[in-house]
Residue frames as a rotation matrix with the C-alpha (Angstrom) as fourth column:
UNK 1
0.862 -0.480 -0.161 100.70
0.352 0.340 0.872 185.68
-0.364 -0.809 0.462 145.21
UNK 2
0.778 -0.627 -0.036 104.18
-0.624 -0.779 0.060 187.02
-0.065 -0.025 -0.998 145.44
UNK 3
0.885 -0.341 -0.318 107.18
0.391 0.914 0.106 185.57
0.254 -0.218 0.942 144.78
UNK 4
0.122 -0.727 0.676 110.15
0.285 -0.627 -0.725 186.40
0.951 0.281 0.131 146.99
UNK 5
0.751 -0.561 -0.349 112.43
-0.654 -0.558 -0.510 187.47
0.091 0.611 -0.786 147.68
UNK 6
0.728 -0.384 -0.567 115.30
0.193 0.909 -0.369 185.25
0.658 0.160 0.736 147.33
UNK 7
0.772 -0.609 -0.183 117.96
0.088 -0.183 0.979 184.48
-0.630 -0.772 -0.088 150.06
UNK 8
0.831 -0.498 0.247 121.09
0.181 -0.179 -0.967 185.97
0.525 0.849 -0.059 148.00
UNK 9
0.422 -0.847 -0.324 124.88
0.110 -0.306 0.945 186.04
-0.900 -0.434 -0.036 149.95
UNK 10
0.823 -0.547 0.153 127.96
0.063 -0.179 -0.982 187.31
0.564 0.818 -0.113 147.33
UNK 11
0.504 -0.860 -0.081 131.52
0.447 0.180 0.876 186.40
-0.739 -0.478 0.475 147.71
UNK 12
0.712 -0.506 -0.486 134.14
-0.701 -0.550 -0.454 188.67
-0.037 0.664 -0.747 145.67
UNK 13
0.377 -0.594 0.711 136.82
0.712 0.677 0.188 186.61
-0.592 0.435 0.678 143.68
UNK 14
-0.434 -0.416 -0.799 139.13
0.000 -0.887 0.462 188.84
-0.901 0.200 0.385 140.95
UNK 15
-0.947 0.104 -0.304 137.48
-0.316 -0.468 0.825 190.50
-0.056 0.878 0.476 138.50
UNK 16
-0.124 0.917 -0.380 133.79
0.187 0.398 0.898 188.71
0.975 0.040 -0.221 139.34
UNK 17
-0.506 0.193 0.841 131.68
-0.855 0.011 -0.518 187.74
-0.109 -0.981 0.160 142.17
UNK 18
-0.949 -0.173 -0.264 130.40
-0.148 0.983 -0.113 184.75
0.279 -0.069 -0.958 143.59
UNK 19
-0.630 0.776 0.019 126.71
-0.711 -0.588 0.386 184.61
0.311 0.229 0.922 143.49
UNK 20
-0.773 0.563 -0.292 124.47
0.572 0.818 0.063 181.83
0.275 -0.119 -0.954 145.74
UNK 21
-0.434 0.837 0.332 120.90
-0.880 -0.473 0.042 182.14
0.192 -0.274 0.942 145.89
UNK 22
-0.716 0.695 0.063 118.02
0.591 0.652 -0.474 179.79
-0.370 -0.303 -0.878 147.88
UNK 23
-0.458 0.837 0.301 114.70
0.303 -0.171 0.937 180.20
0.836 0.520 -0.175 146.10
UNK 24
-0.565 0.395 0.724 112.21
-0.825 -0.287 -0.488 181.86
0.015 -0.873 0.488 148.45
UNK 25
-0.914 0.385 0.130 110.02
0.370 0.920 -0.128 179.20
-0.168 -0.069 -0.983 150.28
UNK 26
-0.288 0.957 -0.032 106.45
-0.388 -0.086 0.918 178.56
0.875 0.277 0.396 149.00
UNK 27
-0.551 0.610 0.570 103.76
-0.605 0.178 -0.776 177.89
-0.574 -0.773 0.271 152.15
UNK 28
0.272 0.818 -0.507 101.75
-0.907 0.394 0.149 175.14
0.322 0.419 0.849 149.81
UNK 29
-0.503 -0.159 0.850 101.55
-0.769 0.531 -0.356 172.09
-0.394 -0.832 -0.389 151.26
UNK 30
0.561 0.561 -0.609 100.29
-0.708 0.707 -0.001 168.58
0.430 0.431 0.793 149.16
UNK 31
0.509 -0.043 -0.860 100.54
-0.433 0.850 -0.299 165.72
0.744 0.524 0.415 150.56
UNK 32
0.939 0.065 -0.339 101.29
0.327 0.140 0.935 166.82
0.108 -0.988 0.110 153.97
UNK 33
-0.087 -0.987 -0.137 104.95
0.897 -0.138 0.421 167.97
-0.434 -0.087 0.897 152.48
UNK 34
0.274 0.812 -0.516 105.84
0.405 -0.584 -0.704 171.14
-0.873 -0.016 -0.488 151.77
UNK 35
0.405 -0.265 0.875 106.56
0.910 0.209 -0.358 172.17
-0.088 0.941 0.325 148.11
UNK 36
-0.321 -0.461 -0.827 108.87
0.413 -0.854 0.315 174.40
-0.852 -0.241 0.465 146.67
UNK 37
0.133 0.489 -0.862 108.65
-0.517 -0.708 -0.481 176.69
-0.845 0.510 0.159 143.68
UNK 38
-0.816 -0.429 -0.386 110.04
-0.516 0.242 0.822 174.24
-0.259 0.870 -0.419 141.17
UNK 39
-0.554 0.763 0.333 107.34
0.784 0.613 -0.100 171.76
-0.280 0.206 -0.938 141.99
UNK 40
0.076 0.937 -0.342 104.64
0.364 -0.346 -0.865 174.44
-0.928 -0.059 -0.368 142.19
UNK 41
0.533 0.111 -0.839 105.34
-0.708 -0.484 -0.514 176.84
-0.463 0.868 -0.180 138.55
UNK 42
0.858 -0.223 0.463 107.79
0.497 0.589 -0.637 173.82
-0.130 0.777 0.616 136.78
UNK 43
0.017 -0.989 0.147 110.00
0.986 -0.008 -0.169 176.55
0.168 0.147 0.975 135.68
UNK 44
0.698 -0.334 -0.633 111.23
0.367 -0.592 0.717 179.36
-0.615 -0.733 -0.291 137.45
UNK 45
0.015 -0.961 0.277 114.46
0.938 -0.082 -0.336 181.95
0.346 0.265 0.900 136.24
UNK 46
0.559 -0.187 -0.808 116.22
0.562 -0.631 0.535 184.46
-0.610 -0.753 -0.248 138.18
UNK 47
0.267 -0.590 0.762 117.85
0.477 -0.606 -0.636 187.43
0.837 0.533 0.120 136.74
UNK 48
0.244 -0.644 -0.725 120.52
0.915 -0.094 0.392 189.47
-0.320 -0.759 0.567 138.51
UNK 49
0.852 -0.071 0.520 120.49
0.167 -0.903 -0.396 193.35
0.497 0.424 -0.757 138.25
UNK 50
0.038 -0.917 -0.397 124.28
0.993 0.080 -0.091 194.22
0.115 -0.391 0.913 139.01
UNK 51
0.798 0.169 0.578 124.78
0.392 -0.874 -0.287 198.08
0.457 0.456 -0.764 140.13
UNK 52
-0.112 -0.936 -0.332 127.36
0.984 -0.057 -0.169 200.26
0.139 -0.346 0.928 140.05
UNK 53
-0.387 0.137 -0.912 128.38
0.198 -0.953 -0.227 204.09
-0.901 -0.269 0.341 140.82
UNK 54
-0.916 -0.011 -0.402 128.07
-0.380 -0.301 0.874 204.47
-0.130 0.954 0.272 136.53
UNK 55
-0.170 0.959 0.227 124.18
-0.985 -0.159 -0.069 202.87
-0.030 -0.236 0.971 137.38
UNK 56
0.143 0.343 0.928 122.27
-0.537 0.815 -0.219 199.55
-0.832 -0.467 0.301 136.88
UNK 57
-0.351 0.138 -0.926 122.52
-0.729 0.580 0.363 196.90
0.587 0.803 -0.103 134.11
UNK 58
0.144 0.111 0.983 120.31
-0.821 0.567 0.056 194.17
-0.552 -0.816 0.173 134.50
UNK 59
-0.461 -0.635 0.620 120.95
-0.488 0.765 0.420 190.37
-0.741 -0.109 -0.662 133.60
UNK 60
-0.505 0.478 -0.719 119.27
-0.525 0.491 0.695 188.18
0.686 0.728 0.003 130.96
UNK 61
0.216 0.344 0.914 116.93
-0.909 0.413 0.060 186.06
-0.357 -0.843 0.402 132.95
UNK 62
-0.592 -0.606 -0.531 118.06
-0.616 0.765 -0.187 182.24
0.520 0.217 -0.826 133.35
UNK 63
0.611 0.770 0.183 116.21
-0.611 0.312 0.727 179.25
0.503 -0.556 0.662 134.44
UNK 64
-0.243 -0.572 0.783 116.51
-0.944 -0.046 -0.327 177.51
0.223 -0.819 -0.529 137.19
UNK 65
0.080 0.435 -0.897 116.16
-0.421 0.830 0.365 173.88
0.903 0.348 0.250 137.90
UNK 66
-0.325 -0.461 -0.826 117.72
0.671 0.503 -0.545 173.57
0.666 -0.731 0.146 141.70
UNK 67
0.858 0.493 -0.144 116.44
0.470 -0.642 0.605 175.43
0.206 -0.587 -0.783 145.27
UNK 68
0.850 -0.352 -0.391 119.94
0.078 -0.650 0.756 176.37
-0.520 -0.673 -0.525 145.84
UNK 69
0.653 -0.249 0.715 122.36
0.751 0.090 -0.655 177.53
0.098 0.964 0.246 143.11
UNK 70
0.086 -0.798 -0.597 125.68
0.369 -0.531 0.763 179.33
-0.926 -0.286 0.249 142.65
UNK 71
0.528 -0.538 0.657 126.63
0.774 -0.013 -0.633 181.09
0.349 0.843 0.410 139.28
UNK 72
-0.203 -0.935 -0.289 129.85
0.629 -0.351 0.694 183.79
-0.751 -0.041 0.660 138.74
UNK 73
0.891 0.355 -0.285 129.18
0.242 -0.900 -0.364 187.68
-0.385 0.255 -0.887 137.74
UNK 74
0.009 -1.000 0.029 132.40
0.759 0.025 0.651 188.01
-0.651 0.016 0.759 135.67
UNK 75
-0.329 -0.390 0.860 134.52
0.585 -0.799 -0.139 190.66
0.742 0.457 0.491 133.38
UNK 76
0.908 0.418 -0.019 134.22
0.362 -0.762 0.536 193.00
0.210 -0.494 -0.844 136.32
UNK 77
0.347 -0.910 0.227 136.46
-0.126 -0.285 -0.950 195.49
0.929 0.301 -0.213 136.97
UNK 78
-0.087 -0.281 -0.956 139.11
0.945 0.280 -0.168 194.48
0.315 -0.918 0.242 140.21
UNK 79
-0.814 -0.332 -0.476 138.74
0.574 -0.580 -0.578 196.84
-0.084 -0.744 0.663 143.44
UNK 80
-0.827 0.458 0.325 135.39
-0.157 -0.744 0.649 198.18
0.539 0.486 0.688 142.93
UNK 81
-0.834 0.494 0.244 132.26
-0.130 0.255 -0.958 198.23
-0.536 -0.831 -0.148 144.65
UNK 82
-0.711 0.519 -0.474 129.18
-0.173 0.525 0.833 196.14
0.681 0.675 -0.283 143.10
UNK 83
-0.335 0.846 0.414 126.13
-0.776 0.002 -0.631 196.25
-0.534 -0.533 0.656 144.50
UNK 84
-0.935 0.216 -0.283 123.85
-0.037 0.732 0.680 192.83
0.354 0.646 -0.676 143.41
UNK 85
-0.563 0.561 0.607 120.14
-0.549 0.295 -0.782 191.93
-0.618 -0.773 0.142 143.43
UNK 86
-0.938 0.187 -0.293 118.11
-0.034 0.790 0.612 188.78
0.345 0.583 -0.735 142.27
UNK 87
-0.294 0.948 -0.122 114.59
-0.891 -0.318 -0.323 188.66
-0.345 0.014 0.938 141.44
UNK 88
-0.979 0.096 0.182 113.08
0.167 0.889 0.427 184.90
-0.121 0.448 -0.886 140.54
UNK 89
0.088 0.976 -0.200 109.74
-0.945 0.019 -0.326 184.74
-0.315 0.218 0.924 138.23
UNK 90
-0.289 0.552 0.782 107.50
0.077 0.828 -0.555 182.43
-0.954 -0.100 -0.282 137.05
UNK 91
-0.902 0.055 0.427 106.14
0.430 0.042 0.902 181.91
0.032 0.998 -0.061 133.51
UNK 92
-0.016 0.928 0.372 102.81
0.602 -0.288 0.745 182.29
0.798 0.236 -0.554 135.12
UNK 93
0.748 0.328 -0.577 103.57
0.661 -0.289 0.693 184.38
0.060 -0.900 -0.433 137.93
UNK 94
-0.292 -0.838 0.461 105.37
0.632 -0.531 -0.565 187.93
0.718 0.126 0.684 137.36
UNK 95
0.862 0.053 0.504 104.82
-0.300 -0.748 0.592 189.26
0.408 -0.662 -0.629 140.33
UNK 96
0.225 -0.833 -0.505 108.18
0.966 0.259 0.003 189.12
0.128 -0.488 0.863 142.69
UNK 97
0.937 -0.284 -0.202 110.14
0.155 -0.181 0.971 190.57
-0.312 -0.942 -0.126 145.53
UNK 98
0.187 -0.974 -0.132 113.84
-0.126 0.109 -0.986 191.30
0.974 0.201 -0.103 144.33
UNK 99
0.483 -0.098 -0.870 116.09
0.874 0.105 0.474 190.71
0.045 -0.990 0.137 147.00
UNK 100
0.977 -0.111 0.185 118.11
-0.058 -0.961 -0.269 193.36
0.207 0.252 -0.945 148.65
UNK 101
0.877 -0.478 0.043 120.84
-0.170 -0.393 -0.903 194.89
0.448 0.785 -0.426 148.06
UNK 102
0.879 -0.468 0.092 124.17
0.128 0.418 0.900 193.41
-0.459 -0.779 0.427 148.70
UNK 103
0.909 -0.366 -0.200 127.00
-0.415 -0.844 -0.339 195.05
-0.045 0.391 -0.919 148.51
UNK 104
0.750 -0.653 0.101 130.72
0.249 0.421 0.872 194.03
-0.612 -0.629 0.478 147.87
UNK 105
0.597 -0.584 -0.549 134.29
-0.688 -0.725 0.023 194.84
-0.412 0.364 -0.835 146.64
UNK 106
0.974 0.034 -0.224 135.98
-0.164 0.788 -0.593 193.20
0.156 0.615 0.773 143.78
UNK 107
0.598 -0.799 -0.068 139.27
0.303 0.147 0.942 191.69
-0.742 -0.584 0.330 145.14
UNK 108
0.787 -0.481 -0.387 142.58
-0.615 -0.658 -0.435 193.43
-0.045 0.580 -0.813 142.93
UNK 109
0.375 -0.840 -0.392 146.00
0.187 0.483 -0.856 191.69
0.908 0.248 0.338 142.13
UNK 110
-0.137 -0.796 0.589 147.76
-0.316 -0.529 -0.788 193.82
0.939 -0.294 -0.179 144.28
UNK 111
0.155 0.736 0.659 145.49
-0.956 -0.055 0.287 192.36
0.247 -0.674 0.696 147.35
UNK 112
0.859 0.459 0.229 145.83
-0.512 0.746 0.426 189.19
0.024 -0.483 0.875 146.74
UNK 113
0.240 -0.958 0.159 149.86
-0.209 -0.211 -0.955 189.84
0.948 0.196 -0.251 145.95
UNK 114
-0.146 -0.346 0.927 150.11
-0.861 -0.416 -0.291 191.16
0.487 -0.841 -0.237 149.68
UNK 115
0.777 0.391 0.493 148.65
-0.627 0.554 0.548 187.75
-0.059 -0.735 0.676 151.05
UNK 116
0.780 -0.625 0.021 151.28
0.513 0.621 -0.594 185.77
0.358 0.474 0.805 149.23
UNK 117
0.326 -0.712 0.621 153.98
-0.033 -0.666 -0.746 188.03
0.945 0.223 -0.241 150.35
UNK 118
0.481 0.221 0.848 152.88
-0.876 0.081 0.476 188.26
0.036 -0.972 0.232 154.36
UNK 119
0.931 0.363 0.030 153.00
-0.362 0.914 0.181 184.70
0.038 -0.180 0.983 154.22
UNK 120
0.624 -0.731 0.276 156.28
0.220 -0.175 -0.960 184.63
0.749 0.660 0.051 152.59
UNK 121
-0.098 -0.567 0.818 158.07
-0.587 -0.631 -0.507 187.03
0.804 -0.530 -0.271 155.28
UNK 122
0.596 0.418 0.685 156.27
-0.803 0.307 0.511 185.65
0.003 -0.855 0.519 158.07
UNK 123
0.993 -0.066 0.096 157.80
0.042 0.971 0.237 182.41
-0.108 -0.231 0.967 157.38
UNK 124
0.209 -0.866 0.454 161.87
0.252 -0.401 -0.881 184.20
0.945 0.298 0.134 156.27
UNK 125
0.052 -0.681 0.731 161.70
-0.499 -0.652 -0.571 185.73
0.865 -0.335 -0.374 159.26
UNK 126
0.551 -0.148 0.821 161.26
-0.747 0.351 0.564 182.98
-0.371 -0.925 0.083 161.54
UNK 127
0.958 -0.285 -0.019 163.68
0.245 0.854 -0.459 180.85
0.147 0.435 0.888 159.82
UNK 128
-0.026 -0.675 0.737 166.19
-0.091 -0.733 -0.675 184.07
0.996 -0.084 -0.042 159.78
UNK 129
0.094 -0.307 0.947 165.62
-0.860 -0.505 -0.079 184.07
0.502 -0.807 -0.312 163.99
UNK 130
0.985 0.068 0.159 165.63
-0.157 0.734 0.661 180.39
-0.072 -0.676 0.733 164.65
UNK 131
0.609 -0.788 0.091 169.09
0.556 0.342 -0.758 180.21
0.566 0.512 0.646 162.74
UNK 132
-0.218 -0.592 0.776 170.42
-0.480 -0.627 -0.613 183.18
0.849 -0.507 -0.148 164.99
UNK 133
0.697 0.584 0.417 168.94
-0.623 0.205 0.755 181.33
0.355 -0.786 0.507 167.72
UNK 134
0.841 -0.454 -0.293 170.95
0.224 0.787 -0.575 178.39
0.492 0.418 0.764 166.98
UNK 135
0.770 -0.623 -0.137 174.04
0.509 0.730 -0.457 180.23
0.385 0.282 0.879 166.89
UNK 136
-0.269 -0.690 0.672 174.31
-0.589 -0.434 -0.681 181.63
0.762 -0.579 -0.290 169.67
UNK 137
0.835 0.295 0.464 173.17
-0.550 0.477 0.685 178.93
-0.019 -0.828 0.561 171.50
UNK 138
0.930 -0.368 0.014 176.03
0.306 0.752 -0.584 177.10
0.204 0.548 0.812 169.76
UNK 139
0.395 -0.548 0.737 178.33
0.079 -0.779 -0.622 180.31
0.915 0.304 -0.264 171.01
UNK 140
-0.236 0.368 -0.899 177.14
0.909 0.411 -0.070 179.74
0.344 -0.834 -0.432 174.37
UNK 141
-0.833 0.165 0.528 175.54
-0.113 -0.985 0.128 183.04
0.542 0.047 0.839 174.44
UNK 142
-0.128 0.869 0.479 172.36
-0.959 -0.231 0.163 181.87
0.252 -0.438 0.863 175.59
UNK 143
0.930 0.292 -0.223 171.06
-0.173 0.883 0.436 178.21
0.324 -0.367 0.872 177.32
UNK 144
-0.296 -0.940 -0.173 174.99
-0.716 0.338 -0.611 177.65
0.633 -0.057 -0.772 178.93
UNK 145
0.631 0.435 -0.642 175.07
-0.070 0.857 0.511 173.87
0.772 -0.278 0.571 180.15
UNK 146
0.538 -0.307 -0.785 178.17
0.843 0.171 0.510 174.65
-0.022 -0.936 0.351 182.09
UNK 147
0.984 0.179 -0.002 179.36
0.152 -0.831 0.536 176.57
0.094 -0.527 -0.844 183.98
UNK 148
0.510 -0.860 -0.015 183.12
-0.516 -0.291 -0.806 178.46
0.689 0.419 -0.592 183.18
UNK 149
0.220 -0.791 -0.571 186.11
0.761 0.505 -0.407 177.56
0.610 -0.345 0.713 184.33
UNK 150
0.673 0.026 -0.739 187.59
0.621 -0.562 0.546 179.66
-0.401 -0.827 -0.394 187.06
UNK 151
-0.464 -0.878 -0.118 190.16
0.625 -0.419 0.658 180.97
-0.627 0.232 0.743 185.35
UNK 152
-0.843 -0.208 0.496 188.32
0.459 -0.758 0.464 182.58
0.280 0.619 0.734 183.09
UNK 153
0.201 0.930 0.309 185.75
0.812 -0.335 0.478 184.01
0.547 0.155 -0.822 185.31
């Protein structure tokens, strides 16, 4: 039997990535429930092959103890593109399914700079046009409650 391939999503953070994987389900059935892979092999560990344009490097393998698990691909470099895929064996069971490839781009300073900034302006410049608002409403440039005198229309 095969094991595999894990469900595998990546989220980009700076300098790393955010790694969750769900164990593939197992189809064995005791007890009328069905088991997963922890029950069925005990221990399980998943190794992560990380590739870039400069090629592959894969992971130490790590064990696992939960069906659904985050860990954090770090010292990467920011603004790049990382490809990721995760393979879970078995002590007794090296067959497996990597999963596939999933691509993403490591977030940069300068990226998350610009959000902080936007945000920033966005909120200057409607402070900057309610205040002109103000005062010319205050001028009677704009909303007039009454209406001139004759003399000076």
């Amino acid at each position: 039997a095969f094991l595999g391939p894990p469900e595998v999503n990546i989220s980009s953070c700076l300098n790393c990535i955010n790694v969750t994987i769900k164990l593939p389900t197992s189809h064995l059935i005791k007890n009328e429930k069905l088991c997963s892979l922890i029950d069925i092999y005990g221990e399980l560990c998943y190794a992560i092959t990380l590739k870039t344009l400069n090629g592959e490097h894969k992971r130490p393998c790590k064990k696992i103890t939960e069906e659904i698990f985050s860990t954090v691909v770090e010292e990467l470099y920011p603004n790049r593109i990382y490809c990721v895929s995760v393979v879970v064996t078995a002590s007794l069971n090296k067959n497996s399914i990597p999963s596939a490839w999933k691509c993403i781009t490591t977030d940069s300073v300068a990226q998350q700079d610009y959000y902080t900034v936007a945000i920033a302006g966005a909120i200057c410049f409607s402070l900057i046009l309610a205040v002109a608002l103000k005062c010319m409403h205050a001028g009677g440039y704009i909303l007039q409650r009454k209406s001139l005198p004759p003399t000076l229309v």
